[in-house]
PADREN-998858 format. One line per 4 residues: number of its first residue (from 0); their letters; for each residue x, y, z of C-alpha. Coordinates in steps of 0.02 Angstrom, whole numbers. Layout:
# residues N
NUM = a = X/Y/Z  ... .
//
This chain:
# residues 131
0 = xxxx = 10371/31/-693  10384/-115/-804  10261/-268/-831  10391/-379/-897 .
4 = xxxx = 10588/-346/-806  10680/-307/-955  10899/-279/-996  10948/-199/-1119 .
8 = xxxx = 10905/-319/-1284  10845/-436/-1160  10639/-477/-1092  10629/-602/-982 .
12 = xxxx = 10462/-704/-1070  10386/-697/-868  10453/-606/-743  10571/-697/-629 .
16 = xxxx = 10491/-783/-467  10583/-694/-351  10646/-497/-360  10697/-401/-223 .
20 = xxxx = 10756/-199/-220  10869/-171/-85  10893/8/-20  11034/29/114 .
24 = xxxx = 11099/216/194  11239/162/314  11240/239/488  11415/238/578 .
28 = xxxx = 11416/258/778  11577/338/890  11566/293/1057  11642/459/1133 .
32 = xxxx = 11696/442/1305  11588/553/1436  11456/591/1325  11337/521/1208 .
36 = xxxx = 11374/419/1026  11407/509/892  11281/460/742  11354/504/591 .
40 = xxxx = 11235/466/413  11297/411/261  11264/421/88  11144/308/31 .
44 = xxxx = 11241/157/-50  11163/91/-239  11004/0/-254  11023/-189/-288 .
48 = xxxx = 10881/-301/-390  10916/-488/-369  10813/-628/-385  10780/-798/-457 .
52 = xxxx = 10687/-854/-583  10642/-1007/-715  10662/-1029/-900  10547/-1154/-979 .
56 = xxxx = 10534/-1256/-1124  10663/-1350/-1251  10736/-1178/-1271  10765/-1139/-1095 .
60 = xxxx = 10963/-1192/-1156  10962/-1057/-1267  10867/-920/-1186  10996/-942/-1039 .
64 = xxxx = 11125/-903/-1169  11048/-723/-1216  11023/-690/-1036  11212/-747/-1034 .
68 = xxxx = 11267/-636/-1162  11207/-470/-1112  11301/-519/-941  11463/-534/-1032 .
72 = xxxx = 11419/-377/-1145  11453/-276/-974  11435/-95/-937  11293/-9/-871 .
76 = xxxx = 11119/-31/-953  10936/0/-951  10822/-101/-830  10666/-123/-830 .
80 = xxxx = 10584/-211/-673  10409/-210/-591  10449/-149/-423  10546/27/-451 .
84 = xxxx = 10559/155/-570  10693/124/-718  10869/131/-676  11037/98/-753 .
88 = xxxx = 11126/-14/-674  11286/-141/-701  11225/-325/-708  11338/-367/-597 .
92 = xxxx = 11289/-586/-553  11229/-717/-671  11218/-911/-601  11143/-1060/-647 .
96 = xxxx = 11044/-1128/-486  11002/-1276/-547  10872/-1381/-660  10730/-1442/-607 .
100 = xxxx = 10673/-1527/-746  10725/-1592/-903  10655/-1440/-987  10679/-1304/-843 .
104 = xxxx = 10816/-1207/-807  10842/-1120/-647  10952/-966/-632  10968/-800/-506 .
108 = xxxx = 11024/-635/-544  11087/-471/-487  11081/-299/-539  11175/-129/-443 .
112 = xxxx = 11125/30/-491  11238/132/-585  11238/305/-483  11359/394/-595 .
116 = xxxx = 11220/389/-740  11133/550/-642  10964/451/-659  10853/497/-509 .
120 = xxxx = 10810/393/-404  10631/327/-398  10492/254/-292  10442/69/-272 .
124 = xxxx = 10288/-33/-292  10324/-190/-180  10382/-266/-20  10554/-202/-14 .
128 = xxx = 10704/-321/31  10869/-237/125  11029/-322/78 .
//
């Protein structure tokens, strides 16, 4: 696990304020007449990191704008984040929140696992958020 979240070219300078991993396995249920529900599994769906965090400073403008361009880069790349194991995944959301300050720049974000990489899939360190 990573101290700083990291993209590709891009380190976040802190770590956002916010990050959540989402892990979701669908379950379908068949009401069958007579008898009880069938409970069918499925396959577990992607992970999803997405969060919000500040950039600070007279630069903020301009940090925003790296963050921005390894969004528009697109395909899959490496992350780097402090609650799971390192994953490849499509960053798939970039917005601008808001600012809070003249020198602060608000922004969330949001990652989803790219399965077809054959990367395993590993543990977690935090509270874990289900989306």
């Amino acid at each position: 696990m990573a101290n700083v979240m990291q993209y590709n070219g891009f380190s976040f300078r802190y770590n956002p304020r916010k990050i959540e991993v989402g892990y979701l396995r669908p379950v379908s249920v068949t009401d069958m007449p007579f008898s009880p529900a069938l409970v069918r599994e499925q396959q577990a769906r992607p992970r999803v990191v997405k969060g919000e965090g500040e950039l600070f400073g007279p630069s903020c403008t301009a940090r925003f704008s790296e963050l921005q361009a390894e969004f528009l880069r697109g395909g899959a790349g490496l992350l780097l984040c402090p609650l799971c194991e390192p994953i490849y995944a499509y960053f798939s959301s970039l917005r601008v929140v808001g600012e809070a300050g003249p020198a602060v720049l608000r922004y969330s974000f949001e990652f989803v696992e790219d399965l077809s990489s054959g990367a395993a899939r590993g543990g977690i360190g935090g509270a874990v958020v289900y989306s």
